[in-house]
DRENTORKOL-3810 file (N, C-alpha, C; in nm, 4 decimals):
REM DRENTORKOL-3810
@n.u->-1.0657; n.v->0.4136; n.w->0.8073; ca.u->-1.0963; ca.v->0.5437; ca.w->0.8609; c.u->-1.2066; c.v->0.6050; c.w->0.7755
@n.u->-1.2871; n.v->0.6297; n.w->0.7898; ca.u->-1.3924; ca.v->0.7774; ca.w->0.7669; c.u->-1.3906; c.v->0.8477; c.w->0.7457
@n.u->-1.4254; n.v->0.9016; n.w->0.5942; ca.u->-1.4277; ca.v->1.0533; ca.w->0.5505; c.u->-1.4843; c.v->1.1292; c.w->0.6953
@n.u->-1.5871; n.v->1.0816; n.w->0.7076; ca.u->-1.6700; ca.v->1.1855; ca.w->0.7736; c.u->-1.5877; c.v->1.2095; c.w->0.8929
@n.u->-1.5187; n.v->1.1480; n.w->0.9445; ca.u->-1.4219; ca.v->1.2090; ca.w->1.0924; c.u->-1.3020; c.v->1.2558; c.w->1.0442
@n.u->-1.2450; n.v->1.2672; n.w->0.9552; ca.u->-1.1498; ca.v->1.2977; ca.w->0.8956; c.u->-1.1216; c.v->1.4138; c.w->0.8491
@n.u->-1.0510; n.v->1.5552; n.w->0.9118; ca.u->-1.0524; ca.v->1.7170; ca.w->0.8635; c.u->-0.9714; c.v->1.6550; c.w->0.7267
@n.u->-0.9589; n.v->1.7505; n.w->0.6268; ca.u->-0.9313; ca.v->1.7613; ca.w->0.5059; c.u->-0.7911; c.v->1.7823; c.w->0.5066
@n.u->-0.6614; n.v->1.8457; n.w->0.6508; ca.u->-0.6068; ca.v->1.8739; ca.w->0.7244; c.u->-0.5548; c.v->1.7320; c.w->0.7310
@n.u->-0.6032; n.v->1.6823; n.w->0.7840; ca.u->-0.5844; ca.v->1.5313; ca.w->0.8694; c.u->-0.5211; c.v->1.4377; c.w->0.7666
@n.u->-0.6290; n.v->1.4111; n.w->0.6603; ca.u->-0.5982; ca.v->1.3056; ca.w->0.5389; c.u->-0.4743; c.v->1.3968; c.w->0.4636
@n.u->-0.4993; n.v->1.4816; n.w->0.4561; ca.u->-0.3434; ca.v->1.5370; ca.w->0.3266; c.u->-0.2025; c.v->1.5156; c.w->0.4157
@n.u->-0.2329; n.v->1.5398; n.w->0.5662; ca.u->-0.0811; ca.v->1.4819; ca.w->0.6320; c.u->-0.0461; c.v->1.2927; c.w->0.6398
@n.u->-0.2192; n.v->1.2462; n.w->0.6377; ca.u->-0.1631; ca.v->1.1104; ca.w->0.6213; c.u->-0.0660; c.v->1.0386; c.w->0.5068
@n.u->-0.1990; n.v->1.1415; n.w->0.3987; ca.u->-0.1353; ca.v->1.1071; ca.w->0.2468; c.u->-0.0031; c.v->1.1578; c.w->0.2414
@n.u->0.0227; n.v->1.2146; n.w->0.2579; ca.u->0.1928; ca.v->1.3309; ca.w->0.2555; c.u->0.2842; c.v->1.2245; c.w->0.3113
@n.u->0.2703; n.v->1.1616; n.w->0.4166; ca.u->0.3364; ca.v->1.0601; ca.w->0.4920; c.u->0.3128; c.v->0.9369; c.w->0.4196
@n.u->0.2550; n.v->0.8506; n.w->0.4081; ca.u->0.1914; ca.v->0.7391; ca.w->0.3171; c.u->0.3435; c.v->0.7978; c.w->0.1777
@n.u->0.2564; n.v->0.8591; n.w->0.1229; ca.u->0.3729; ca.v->0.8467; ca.w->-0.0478; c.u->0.5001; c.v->0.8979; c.w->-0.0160
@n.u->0.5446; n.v->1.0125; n.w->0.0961; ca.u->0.7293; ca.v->0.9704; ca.w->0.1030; c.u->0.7339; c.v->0.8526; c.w->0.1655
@n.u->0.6698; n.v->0.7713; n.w->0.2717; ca.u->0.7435; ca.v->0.6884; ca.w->0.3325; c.u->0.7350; c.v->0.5608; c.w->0.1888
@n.u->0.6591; n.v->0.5383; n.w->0.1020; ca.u->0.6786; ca.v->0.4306; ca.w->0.0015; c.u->0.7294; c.v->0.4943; c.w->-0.1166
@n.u->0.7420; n.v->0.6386; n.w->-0.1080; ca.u->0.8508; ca.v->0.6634; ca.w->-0.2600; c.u->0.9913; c.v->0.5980; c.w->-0.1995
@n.u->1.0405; n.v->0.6341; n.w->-0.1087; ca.u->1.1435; ca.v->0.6010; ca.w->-0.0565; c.u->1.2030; c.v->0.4696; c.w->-0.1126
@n.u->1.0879; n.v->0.3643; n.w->-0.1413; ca.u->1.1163; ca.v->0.2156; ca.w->-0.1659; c.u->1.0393; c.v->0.1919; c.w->-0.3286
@n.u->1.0314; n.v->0.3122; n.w->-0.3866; ca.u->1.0084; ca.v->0.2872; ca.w->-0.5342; c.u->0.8453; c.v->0.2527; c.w->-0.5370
@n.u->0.7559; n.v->0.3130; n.w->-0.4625; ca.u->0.5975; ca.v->0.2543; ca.w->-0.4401; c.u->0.5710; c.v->0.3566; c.w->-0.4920
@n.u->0.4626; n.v->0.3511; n.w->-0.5319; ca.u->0.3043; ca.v->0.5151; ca.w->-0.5109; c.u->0.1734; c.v->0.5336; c.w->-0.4669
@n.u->0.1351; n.v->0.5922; n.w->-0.4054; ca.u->0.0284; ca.v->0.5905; ca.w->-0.3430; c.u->-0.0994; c.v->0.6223; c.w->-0.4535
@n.u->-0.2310; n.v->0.5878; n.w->-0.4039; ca.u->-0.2827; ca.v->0.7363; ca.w->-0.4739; c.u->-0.4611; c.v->0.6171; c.w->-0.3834
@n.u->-0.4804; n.v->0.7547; n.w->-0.3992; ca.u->-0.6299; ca.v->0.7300; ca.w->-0.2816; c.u->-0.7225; c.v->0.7092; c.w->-0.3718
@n.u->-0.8402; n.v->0.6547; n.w->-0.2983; ca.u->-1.0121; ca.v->0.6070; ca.w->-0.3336; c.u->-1.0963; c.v->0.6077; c.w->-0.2221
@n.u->-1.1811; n.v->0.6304; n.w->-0.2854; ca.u->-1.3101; ca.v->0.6224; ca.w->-0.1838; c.u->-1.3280; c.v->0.4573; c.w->-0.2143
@n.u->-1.3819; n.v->0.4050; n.w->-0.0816; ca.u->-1.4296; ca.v->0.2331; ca.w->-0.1609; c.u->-1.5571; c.v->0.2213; c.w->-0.2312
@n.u->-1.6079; n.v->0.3478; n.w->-0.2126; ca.u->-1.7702; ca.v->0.3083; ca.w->-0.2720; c.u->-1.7544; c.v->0.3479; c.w->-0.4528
@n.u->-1.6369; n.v->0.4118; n.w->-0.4640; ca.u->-1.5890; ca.v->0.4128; ca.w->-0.6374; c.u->-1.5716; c.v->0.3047; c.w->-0.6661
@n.u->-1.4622; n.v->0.2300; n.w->-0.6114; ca.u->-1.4111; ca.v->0.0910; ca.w->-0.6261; c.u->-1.5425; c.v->-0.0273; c.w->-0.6299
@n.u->-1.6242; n.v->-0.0032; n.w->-0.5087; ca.u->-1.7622; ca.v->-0.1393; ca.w->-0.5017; c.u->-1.8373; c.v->-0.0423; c.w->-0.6188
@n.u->-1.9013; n.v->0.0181; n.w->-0.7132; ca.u->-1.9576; ca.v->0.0447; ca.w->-0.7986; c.u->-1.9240; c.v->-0.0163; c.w->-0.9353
@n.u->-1.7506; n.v->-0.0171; n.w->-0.9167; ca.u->-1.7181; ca.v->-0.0767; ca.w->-1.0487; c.u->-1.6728; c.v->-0.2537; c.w->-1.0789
@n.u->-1.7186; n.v->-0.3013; n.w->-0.9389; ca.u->-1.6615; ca.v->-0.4320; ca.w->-0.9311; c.u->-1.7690; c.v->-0.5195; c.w->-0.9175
@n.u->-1.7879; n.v->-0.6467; n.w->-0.9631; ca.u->-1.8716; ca.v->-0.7667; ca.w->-0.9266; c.u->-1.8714; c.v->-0.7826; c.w->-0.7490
@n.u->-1.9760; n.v->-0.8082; n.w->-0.7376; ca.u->-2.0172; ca.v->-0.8355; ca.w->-0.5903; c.u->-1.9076; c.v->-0.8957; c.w->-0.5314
@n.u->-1.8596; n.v->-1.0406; n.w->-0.5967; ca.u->-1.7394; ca.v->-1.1227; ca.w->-0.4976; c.u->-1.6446; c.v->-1.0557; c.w->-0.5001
@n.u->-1.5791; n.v->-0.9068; n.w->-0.5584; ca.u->-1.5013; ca.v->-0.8352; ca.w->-0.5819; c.u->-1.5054; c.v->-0.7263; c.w->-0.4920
@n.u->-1.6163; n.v->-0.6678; n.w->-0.4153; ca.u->-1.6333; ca.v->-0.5367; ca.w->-0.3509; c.u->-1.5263; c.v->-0.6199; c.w->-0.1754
@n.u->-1.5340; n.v->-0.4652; n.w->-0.1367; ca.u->-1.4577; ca.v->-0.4715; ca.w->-0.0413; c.u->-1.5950; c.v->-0.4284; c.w->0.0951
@n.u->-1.5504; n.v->-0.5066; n.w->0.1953; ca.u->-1.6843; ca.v->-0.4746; ca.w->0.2943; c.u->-1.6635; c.v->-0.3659; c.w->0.3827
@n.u->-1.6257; n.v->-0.2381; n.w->0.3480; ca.u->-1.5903; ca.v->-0.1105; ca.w->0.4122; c.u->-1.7036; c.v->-0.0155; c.w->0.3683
@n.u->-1.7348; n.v->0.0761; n.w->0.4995; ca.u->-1.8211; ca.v->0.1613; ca.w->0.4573; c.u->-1.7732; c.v->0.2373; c.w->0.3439
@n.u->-1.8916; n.v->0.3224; n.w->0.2671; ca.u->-1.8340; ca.v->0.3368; ca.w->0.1250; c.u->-1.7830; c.v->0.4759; c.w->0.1515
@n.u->-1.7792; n.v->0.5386; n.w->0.2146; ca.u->-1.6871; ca.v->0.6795; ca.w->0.2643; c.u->-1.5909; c.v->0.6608; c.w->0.3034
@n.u->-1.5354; n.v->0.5208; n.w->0.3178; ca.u->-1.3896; ca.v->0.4935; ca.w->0.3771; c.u->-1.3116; c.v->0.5148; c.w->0.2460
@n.u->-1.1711; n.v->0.5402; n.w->0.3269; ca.u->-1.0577; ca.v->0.5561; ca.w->0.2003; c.u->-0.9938; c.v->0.4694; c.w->0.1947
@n.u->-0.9341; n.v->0.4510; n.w->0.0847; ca.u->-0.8297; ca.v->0.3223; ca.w->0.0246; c.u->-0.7096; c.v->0.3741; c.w->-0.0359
@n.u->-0.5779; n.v->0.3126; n.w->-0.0289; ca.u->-0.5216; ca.v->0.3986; ca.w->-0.1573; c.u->-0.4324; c.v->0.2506; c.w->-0.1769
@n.u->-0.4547; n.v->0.2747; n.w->-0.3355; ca.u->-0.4070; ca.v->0.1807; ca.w->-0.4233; c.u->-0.2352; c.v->0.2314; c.w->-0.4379
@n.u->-0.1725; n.v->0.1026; n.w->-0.3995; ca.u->-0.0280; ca.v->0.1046; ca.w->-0.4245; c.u->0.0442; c.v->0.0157; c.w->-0.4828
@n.u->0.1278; n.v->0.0838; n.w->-0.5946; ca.u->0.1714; ca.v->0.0562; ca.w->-0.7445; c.u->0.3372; c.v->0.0572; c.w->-0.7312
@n.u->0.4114; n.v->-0.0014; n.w->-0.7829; ca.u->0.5342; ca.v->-0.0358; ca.w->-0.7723; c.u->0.5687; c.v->0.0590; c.w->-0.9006
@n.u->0.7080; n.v->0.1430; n.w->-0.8733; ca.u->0.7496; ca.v->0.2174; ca.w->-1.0459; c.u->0.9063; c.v->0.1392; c.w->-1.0108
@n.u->0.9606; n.v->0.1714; n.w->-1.1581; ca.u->1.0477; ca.v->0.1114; ca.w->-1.1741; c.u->1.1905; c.v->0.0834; c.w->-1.0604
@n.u->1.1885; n.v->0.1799; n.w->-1.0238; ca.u->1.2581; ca.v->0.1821; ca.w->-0.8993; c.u->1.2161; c.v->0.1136; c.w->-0.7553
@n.u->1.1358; n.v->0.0486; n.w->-0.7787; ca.u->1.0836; ca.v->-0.0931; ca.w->-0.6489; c.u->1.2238; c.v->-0.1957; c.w->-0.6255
@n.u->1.2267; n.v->-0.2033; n.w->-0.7378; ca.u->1.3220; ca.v->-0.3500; ca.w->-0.7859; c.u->1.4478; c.v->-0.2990; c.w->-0.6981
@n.u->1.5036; n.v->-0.2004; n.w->-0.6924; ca.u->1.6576; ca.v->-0.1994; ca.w->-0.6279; c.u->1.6389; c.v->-0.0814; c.w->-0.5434
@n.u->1.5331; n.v->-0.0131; n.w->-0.4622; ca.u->1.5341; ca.v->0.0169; ca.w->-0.3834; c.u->1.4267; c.v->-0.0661; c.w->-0.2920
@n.u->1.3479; n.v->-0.1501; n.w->-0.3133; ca.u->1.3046; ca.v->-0.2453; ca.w->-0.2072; c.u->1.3776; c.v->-0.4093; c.w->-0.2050
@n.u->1.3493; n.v->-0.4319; n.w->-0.3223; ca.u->1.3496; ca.v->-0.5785; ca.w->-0.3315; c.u->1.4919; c.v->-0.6439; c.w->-0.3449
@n.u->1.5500; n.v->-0.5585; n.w->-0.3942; ca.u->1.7257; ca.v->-0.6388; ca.w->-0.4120; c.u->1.7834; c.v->-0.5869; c.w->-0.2450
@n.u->1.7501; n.v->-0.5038; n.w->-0.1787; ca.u->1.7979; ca.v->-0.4825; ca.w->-0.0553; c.u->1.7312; c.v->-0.5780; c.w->0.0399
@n.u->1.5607; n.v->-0.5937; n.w->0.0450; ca.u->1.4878; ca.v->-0.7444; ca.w->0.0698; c.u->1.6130; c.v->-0.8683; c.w->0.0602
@n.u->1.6197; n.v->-0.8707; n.w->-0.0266; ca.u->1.6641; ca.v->-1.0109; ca.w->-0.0221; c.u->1.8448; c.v->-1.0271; c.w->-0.0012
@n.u->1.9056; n.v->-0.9049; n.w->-0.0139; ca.u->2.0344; ca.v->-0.9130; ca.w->0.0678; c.u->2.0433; c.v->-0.8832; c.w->0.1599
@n.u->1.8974; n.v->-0.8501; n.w->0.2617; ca.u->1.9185; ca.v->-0.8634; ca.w->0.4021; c.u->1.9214; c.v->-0.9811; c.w->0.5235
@n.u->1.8855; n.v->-1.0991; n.w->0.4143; ca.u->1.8701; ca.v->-1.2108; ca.w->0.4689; c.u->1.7044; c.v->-1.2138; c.w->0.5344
@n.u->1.6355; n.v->-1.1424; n.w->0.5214; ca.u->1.4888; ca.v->-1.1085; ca.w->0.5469; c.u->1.4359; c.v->-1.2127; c.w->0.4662
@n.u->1.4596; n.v->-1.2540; n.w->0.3689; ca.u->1.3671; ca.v->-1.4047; ca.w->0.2868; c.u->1.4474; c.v->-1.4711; c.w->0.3227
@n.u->1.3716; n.v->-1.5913; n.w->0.2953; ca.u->1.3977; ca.v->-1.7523; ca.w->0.3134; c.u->1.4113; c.v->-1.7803; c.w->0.1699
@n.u->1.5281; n.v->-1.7717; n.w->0.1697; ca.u->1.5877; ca.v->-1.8770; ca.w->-0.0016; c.u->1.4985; c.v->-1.9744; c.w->-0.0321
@n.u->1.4858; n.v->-2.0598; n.w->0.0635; ca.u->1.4022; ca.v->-2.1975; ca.w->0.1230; c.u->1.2939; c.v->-2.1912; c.w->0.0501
@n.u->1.2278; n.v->-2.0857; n.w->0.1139; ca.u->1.0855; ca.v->-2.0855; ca.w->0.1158; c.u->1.0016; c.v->-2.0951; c.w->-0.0048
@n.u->0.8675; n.v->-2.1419; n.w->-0.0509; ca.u->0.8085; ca.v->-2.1372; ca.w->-0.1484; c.u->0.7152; c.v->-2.0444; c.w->-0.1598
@n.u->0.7142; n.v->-1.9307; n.w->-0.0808; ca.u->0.6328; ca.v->-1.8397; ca.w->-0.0865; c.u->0.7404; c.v->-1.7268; c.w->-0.2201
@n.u->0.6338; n.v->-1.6608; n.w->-0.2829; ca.u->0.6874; ca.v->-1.5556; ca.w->-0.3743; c.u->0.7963; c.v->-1.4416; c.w->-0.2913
@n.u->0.9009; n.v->-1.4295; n.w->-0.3463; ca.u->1.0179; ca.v->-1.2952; ca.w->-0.2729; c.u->0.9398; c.v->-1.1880; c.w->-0.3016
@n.u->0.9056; n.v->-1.1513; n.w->-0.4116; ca.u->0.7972; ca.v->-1.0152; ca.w->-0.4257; c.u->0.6750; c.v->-1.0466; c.w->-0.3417
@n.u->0.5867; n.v->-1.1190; n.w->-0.3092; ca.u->0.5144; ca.v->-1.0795; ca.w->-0.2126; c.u->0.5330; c.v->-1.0541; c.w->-0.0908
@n.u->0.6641; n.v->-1.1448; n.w->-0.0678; ca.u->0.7440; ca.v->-1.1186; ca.w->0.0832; c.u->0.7533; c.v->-1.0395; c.w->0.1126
@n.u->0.8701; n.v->-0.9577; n.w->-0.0047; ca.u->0.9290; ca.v->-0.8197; ca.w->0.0014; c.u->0.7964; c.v->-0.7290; c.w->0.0550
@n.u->0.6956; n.v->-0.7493; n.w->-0.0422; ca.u->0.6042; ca.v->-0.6433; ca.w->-0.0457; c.u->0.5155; c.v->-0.6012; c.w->0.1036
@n.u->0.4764; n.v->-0.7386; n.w->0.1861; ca.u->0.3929; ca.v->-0.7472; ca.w->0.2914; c.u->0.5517; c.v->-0.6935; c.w->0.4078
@n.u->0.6695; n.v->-0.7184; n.w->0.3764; ca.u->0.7677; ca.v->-0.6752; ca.w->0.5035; c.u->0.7467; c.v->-0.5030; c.w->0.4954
@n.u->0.7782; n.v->-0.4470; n.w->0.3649; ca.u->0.7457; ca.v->-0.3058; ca.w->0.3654; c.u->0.6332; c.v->-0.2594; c.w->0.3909
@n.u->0.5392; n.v->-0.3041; n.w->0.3540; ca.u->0.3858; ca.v->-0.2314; ca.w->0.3814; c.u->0.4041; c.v->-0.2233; c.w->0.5190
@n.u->0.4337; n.v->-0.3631; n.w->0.5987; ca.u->0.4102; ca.v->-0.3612; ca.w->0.7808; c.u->0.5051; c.v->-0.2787; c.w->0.8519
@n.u->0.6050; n.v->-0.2077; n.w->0.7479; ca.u->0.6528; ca.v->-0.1612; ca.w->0.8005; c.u->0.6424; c.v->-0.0232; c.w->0.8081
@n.u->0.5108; n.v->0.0203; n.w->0.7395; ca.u->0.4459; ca.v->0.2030; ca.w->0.7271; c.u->0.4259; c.v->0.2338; c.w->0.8986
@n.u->0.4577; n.v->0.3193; n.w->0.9351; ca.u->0.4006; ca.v->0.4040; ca.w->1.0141; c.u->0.3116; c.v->0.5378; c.w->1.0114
@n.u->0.2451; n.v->0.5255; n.w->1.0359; ca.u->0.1881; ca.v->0.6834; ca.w->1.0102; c.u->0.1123; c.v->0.7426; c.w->1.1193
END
């Protein structure tokens, strides 16, 4: 999304929504412009978004672990099986599961 289409209105209800719906599961939000982010990174590192687009970087606090991930995996939602990481599992089932 676009600063520039975006009332100031608009983004603080996204953001407002965004950090309860992932405090809920022990996450935190917190926003960027991408053109902060591509200034401070090596070329194979930048992200290909216009640089007025927003980003927000999301960080796990201590409370991830048993309000996402130990409920993750006693829901039968992972594959014991599987060789993919349970924390990345966990992590990509909650993200897909934002609405906003």
């Amino acid at each position: 999304m676009n600063l520039k289409n975006m009332s100031k209105h608009e983004f603080e209800c996204m953001s407002r929504q965004l950090k309860t719906q992932l405090s809920s599961i022990g996450l935190e939000a917190h926003p960027f412009k991408i053109q902060w982010y591509n200034l401070m990174v090596s070329p194979k590192f930048r992200l290909p978004f216009d640089d007025n687009c927003i980003a927000f970087a999301i960080i796990s606090t201590p409370d991830m672990f048993e309000m996402a991930f130990l409920p993750f995996l006693r829901s039968n939602l992972f594959d014991t099986n599987s060789t993919n990481d349970p924390i990345d599992e966990c992590m990509k089932y909650h993200l897909n599961s934002i609405k906003l």
